[in-house]
Structure formats: C-alpha cells, structure tokens
N, C-alpha and C positions, 0 to 999 in steps of 0.2 A: 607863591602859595597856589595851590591849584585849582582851579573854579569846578562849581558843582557837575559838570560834563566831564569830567577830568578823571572816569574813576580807575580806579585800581593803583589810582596814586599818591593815596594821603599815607597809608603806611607802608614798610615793607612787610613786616610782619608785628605781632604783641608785644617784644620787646621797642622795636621804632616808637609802638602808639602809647607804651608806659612812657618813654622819654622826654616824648613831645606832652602827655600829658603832667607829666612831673614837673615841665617846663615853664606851667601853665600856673603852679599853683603856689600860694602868699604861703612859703616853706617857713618863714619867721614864725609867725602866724600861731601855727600850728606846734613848732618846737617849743615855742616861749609859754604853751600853755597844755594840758593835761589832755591827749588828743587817742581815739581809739578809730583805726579803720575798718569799717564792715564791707566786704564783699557781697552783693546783694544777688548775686545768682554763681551759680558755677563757671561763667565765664570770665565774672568779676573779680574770682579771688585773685588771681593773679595779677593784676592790677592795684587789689586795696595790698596786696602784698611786698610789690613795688614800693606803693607809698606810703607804707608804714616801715621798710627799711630805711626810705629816705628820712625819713621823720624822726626814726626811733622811738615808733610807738609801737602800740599792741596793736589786732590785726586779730578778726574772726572772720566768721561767714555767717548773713542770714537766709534760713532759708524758706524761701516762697516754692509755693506751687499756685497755676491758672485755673479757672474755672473758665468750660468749653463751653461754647455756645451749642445745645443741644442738636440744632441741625446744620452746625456746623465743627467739627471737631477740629479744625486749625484756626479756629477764630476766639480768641482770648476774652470774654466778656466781664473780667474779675480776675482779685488775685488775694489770694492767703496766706497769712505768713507763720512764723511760725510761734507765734504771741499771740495768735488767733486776730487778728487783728485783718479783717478784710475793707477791699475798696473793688466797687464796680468802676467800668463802664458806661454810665446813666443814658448815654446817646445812644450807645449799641443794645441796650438793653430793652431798650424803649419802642426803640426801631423793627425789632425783632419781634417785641412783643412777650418778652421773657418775664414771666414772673418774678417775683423777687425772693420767692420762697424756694424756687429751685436753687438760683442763687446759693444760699444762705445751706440750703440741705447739701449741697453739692459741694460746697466750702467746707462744711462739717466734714462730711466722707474723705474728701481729699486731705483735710491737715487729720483723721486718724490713720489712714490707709496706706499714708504717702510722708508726709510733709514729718510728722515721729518719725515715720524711717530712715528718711535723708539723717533728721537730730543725730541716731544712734549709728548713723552709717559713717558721718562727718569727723561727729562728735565725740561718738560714743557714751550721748545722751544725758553730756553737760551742759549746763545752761550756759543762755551768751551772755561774754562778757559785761561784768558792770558798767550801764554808764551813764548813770545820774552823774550827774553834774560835770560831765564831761564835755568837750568837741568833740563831733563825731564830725567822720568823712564817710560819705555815702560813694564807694567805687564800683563801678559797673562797665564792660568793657565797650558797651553802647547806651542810646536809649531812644525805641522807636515809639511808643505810644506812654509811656511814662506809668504804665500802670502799675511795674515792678518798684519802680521808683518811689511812686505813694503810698504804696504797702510799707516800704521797708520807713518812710518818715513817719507813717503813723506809727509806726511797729516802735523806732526809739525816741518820737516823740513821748508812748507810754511806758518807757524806760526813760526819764526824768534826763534827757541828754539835756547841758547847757544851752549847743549853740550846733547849728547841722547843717554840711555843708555838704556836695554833690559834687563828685571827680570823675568824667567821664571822657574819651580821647574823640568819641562822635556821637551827635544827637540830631534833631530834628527842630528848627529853628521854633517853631509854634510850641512845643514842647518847651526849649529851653525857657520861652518868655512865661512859661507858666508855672515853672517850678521857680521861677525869681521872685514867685508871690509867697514861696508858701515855705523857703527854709532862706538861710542867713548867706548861700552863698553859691554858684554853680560856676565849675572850672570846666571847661572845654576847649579844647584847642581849633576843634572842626564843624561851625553849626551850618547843615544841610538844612536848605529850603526846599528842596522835594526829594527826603531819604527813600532809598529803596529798598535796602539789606547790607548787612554788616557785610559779609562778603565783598562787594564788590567796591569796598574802599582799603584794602587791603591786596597786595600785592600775592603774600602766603598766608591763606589761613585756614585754620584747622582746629577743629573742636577739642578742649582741652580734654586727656581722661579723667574718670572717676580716680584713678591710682594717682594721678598729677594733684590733682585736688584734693586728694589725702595727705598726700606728704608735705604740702603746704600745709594746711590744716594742722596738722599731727605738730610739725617743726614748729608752728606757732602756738600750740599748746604745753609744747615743753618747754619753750624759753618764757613764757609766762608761768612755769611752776618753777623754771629755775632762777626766777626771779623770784618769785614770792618766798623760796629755802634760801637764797642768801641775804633777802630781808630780814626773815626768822632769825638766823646767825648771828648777823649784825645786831641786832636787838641783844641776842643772847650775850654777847661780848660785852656788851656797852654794859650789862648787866653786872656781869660778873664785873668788870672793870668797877 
C-alpha cells in the first residue's frame, strides 16, 4: 500500500478507485436489505453508480451547491442542498468574521439561482428518490473538508433514511474520525493524514462532463421506471389471475 508521500499512486484512474472502493464495502449488508445510493456532487455519481450496480440497488444524485466566502471566492464557508437543508463552517466563519445572515441570504440565492437548475438540468425537476426507511450509501469520489458530506446527511437524515452509511475511495483522516460520529458507517480504502487535492492521488484524472453525468442520471431513471411498469404488470397479472 502506499504511504501518504507516495502520490499519484493510489489509483490509476475512477474506474481503479470504484474497485478498490467497492472492495472496501460490507456488500451483504446492503443486498440483504432495501438500499439506495446517492451521489453527493457530480463527481460522486459515478462512484454511487458503481455501487449501486454492485449492489443492485437504485442510484440518484443529490445536489449541493457552496456558499463563498465573501472576500474570498475559492473558499467554501457552507453548503446548500437541495432539501434546503444547509451547514456552515462555524470555524471559518467566525474567523472571518462572517455574519450569519450572509450566510443564510447567500444559501437562499444559490438553491433559487443555481441548486433548481442543476434539479431540472439532472433531473428534469423530479424529486429524489424515496428514502424513508431505507439504507442509504452516501458516495462521493473524495472528501476534503466534509462539508458536502454533512449537507447531504442532513439532507437524508430529513428524508427519514433508516440507517446511512459514506462510500468514498479517499478522505482526510480528521475528517473520516468525524463523520464516525454522526452516521452508521464510513467505507474508505485510503485515509490521508495531510490531504492535498484529489488530483494528485490519481494517476489519470479528469473532471467528469455534465453529458457523462446525464446519461448516468437519465439510465438510472429509466431502469427505476422500468421497474416500477413491471411491478404495475405483475400486480395486474396476479389480478386478473
């Protein structure tokens, strides 16, 4: 395995880091019981898409948008999702000296302006999948500061999920010990003690498109309606029968 100096060597490319993270995860687990994976940014889908083939479950995208740090605009202070459902930063926030009403006005703006759009861009401005009472797997293709990440467990914490569990192929060691507090499960194959950037633990990589991320999207919304028409069917048979 390859120590944290070691980089550009943990994957070759998203296919390597789906494998290794697929490798990583309690696969029983999750078949033996009613399981749905969200993709948590656009880099994620391909990942929860991985492991909801393995799984043979369903498979959406949630999506967030950041709230900027006012005088700093590559500096994430918050994040929005699309359940309206936000989480700051409390350290960076404070540090700064940020109000908390920016905050909160800047969240608003971002999920009307922005975070709808992605919905009906993705979507096509269907709501995300059911999943009270479900397992959820939370798949993201990283996680450097965890902010995306507590967005999306608040986000189906308030969608009544049973039991929520985090699939990611690399994270940040401080981070993974924090999210072991606050959901049922975190799978990782590669926990970095002083992460830098996704990039350079990847051999090839390369931002997925918006067209990649539709046809993902798109193909798992039609094998969930072409499941729910030959549920309809079957019922109708058993009926007539």
């Amino acid at each position: 395995m390859p120590n944290d100096t070691d980089i550009n060597s943990y994957f070759k490319d998203r296919k390597d880091a789906s494998n290794q993270l697929i490798e990583a995860l309690p696969i029983a687990l999750f078949t033996q019981n009613e399981t749905v994976v969200i993709g948590v940014s656009e880099g994620g889908v391909f990942f929860a898409d991985q492991i909801a083939k393995k799984i043979h479950a369903q498979m959406d995208i949630l999506l967030t948008e950041p709230i900027l740090a006012p005088n700093n605009p590559e500096l994430a202070i918050a994040m929005i999702s699309e359940t309206e459902e936000v989480v700051m930063h409390k350290a960076l926030i404070d540090s700064f000296g940020i109000n908390e009403d920016y905050v909160y006005s800047e969240a608003q703006r971002k999920y009307e302006e922005e975070v709808l759009a992605y919905v009906y861009r993705y979507r096509k401005g269907k709501d995300l999948v059911s999943l009270k009472g479900k397992y959820v797997v939370l798949a993201d293709e990283c996680i450097e500061t965890g902010l995306t990440m507590m967005v999306a467990l608040k986000s189906v914490i308030a969608r009544e999920a049973k039991n929520i569990y985090i699939a990611t192929p690399i994270l940040d060691r401080t981070v993974y010990q924090n999210l072991l507090t606050v959901c049922d499960g975190v799978f990782c194959p590669h926990k970095i003690q002083n992460y830098i950037s996704i990039e350079y633990y990847y051999k090839n990589f390369e931002s997925m498109t918006f067209e990649e991320i539709e046809e993902i999207v798109i193909r798992q919304m039609n094998t969930e309606y072409d499941d729910e028409k030959k549920q309809i069917m079957d019922k109708s048979i058993r009926i007539e029968d």
